[in-house]
N, C-alpha and C positions, 0 to 999 in steps of 0.2 A: 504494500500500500504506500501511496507518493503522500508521505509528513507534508511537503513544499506544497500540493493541491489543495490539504484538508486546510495546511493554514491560511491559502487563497479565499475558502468559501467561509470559514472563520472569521475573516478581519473583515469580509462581504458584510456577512448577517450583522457582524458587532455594530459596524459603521448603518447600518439601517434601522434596529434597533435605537440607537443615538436618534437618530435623525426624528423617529417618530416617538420616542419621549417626549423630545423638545416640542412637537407639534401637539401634543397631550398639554403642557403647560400652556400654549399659547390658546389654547381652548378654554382652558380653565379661567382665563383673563381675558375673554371673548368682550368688546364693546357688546350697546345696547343696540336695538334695532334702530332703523333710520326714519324717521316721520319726514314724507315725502310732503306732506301738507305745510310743511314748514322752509319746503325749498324754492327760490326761486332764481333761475327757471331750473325746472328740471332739465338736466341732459340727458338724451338720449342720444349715446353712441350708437352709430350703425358701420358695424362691419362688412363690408360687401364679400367677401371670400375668395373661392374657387370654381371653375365653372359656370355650371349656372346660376351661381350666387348671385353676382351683380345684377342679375336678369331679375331675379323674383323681389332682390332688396329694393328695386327701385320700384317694382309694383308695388310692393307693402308699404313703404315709405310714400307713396302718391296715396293708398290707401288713407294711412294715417294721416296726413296733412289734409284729407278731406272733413275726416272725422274732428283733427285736433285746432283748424282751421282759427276759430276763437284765441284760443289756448297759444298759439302759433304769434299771432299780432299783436298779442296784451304784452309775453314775453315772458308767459309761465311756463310754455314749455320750447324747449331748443334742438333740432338736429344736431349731430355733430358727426361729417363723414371720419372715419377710422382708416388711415390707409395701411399697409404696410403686412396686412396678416394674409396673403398668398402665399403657395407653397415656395414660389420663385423668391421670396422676399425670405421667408424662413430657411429653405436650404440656404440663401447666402449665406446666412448668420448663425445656420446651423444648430437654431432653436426653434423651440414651438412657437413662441412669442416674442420676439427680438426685443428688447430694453427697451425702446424709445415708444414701440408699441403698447407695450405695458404701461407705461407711463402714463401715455395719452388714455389708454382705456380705463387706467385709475380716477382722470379728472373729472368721466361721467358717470352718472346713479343708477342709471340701468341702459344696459345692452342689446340690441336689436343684432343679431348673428345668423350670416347665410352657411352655408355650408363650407366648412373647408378640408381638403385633401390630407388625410395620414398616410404617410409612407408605407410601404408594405416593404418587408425583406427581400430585397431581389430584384425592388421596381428602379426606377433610375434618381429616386430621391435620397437625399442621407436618411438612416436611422434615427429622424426628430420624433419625439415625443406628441400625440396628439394635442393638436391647438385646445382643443372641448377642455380634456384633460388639463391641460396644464391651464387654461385659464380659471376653472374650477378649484383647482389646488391654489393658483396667486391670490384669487380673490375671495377663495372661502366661501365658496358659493354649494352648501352642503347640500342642501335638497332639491331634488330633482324630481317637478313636478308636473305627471303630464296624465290631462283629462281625457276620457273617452266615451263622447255619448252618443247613441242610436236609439233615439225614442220607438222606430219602430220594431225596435229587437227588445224592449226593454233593457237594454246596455247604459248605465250610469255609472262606469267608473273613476275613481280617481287613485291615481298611483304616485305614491311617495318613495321615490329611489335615492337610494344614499350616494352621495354624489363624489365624496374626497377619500373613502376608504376602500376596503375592499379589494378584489383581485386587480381593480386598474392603478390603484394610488404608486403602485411598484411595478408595474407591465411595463414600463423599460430598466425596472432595474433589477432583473434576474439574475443570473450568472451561470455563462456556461463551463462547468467544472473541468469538464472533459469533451475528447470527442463524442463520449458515449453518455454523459452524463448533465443534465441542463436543468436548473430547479429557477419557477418563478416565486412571489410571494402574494398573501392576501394577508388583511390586516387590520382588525376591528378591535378600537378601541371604545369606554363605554361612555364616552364625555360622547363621541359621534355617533354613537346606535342610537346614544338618546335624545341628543336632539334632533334627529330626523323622525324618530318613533314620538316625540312630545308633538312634532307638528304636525304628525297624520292623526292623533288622539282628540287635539285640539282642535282641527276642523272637523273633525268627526260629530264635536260637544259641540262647535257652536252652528253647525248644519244640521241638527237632529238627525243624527245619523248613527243609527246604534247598530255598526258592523264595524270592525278594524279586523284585516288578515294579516298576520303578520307573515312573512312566505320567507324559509330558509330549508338550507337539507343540514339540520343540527342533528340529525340520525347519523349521518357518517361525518359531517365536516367540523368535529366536538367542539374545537377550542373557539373557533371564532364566531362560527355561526351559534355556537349555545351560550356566548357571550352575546350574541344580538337578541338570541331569543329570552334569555335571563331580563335581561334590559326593559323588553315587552311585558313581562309580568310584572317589572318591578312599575313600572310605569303606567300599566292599567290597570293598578289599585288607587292610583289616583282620579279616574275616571270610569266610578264605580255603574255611570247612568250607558256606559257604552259596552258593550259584549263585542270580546276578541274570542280567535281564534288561531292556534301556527298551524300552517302549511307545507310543504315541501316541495323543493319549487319543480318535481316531473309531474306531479300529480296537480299541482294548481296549471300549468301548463295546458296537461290534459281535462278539467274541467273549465278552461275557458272558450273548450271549442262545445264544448255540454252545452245543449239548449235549456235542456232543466233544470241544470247546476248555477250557469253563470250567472243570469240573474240576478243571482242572490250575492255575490261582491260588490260591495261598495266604495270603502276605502284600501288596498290595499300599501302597503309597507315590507321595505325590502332590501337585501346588500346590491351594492353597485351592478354586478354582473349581470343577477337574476333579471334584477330592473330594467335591464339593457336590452333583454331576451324577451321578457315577458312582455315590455312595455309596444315592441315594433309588434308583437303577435296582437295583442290586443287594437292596436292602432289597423289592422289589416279589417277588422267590421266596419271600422268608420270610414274606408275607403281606401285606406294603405298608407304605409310612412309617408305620402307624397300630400296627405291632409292633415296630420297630424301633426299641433306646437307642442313646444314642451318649455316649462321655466326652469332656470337653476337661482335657489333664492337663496341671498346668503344674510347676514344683519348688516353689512353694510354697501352690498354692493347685491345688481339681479341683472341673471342674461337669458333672453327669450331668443330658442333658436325652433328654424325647423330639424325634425330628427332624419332625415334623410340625407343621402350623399352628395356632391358635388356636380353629377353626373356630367364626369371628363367626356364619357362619349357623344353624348346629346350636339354639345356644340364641339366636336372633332364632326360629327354629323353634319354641323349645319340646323339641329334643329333646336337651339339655344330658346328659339322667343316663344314655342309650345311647351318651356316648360312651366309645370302650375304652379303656381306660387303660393296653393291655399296652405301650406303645412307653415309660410313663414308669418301670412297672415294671422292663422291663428294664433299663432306665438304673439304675434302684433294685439289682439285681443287679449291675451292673458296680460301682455303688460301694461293696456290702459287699465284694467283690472288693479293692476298690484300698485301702479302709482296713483290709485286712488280715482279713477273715471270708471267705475262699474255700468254705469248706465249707457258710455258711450262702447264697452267693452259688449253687451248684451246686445247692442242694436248690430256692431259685427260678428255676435256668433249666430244671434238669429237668422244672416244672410248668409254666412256661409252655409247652414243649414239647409236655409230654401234654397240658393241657389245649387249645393254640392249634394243634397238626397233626396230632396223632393220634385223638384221644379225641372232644375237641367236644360235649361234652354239655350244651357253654353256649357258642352262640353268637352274637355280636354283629353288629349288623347297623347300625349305627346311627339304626335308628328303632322303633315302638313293635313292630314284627314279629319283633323279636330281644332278647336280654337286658340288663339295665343295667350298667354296671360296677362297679357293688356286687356284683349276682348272680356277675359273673366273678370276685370277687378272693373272696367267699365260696368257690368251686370251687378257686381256687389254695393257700389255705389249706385246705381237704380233702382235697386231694389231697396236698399237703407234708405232714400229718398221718398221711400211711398208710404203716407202716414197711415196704411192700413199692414204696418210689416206685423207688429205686433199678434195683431188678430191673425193674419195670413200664418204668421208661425203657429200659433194658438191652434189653428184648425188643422195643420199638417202633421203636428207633434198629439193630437190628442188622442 
């Protein structure tokens, strides 16, 4: 046996260890949450991406300035373009978020993000670390929150995924021991099982909502996942008026496709991966990752992205301007939501509603056979314009 190998993987694990103590104490001294009612203006970063990012960012952002229009001229609330987070801009610099980008993304309160490109092993990019990722770790952005509703499936869920720990907090910092030998890490500590388990508990209580799942496989994976699931019991004895239950995440997988199982989930709560798995399957009822936003909320910083890919081939195609844009939209409606516009937040999910499950009188197809995503966010904004949207949803959803 090579002493020289084991003390390699040795001063590995030591130095990682290290690293996520000290991210243990800085939780422990976590500021207070941010009262957006108290800023003005708000900034809204918007990062355009990869692909077909720039394409959808500027529909959503045409979106949002129809909606935020008032908000826009007083000077409560503020764009601010984000340059610099392209793969071509990051492999220069050989990071996921280049310094000066960081910087600039620090100066706003919450984040509008299109898609951007993660390297694969073997593709013609360096080995950088995903942007999601690594922004979620700079800004402490722990909860990963993404809704999924199809009234006419009875489908009301909301899904709380941990966003800073877990199998991805260390997915580039593995080590390969050997030729023959490669270990990654996962890593749940209980300052982050629990505040992400307090904030699915907590909408739970003030949604009347008496379901929490709590979904881990702590049957085989003991030390971390039965540290998250510990956390969940300790946690909902505090919130005596709400009935949980743990899961395991093949068996919640397979009753999300259950007609007469699914139903009946409401809030779900969960480790990073699971989240990652579960949450693109469940988005596939509501029409597919290509409709579906998702928030990462942190106490001092939030970024609303769509969860789908960059898609490099779409515009290597030529067909960049079909692609839809409803997934960054939506994300665009969770965060009038979270900075405090709910009313204008419901007047855009109502339309996407009508327009993307009921109505369809603009449909997108992703190629020349189907509409652009200008054509759709023209139709979202006509539809938000008709003071009978309300009732129109009310009769479609009922």
């Amino acid at each position: 046996m090579n002493d020289a190998v084991i003390e390699k993987g040795t001063q590995h694990f030591a130095a990682l260890v290290k690293e996520q103590m000290e991210r243990v104490e800085r939780m422990k001294h976590a500021e207070d949450w941010v009262d957006y009612s108290k800023l003005k203006p708000i900034i809204i970063g918007v990062c355009w991406g990869d692909g077909i990012g720039p394409i959808i960012s500027q529909e959503t952002q045409r979106i949002l300035s129809f909606l935020l229009e008032d908000e826009l001229k007083s000077g409560k609330v503020e764009f601010k373009t984000i340059d610099g987070l392209t793969i071509e801009n990051r492999a220069k610099h050989k990071k996921a978020i280049p310094d000066d980008v960081l910087e600039e993304l620090k100066k706003c309160h919450v984040i509008l993000k299109a898609p951007t490109t993660t390297p694969e092993k073997g593709d013609q990019w360096p080995n950088i670390e995903s942007a999601n990722v690594a922004m979620r770790r700079h800004l402490d952005l722990f909860a990963n929150v993404r809704p999924v509703k199809v009234p006419k499936e009875g489908i009301d869920w909301v899904f709380f995924r941990e966003n800073t720990e877990g199998a991805y907090i260390l997915g580039s910092k593995g080590i390969q021991v050997t030729d023959d030998l490669a270990f990654d890490f996962k890593v749940i500590t209980k300052q982050g099982a629990e505040r992400i388990i307090r904030m699915a508990f907590d909408f739970a209580a003030k949604n009347n909502i008496n379901n929490v799942t709590v979904v881990t496989k702590a049957n085989v994976v003991k030390t971390t996942d039965g540290l998250f699931l510990e956390t969940a019991a300790r946690v909902a004895e505090e919130y005596p008026q709400v009935k949980w239950e743990g899961w395991y995440i093949d068996i919640m997988t397979a009753k999300l496709v259950d007609p007469k199982r699914r139903t009946q989930f409401r809030v779900l709560v969960l480790p990073n991966l699971y989240g990652d798995i579960l949450t693109d399957e469940a988005a596939e009822f509501q029409g597919g990752v290509g409709t579906a936003g998702s928030a990462n909320i942190g106490k001092r910083y939030a970024m609303f992205e769509a969860i789908h890919g960059s898609a490099p081939r779409m515009i290597k195609e030529g067909r960049g301007k079909y692609a839809d844009p409803s997934s960054l939209i939506r994300a665009g409606a969770m965060m009038l939501k979270h900075i405090g516009y709910p009313d204008k937040a419901e007047k855009l999910e109502m339309a996407l509603d009508i327009c993307g499950q009921y109505e369809k009188k603009v449909a997108i197809t992703g190629r020349d056979d189907g509409a652009t995503g200008e054509e759709l966010g023209n139709y979202l904004m006509e539809t938000m314009s008709d003071p009978e949207l309300k009732s129109k949803w009310e009769h479609y959803t009922k």
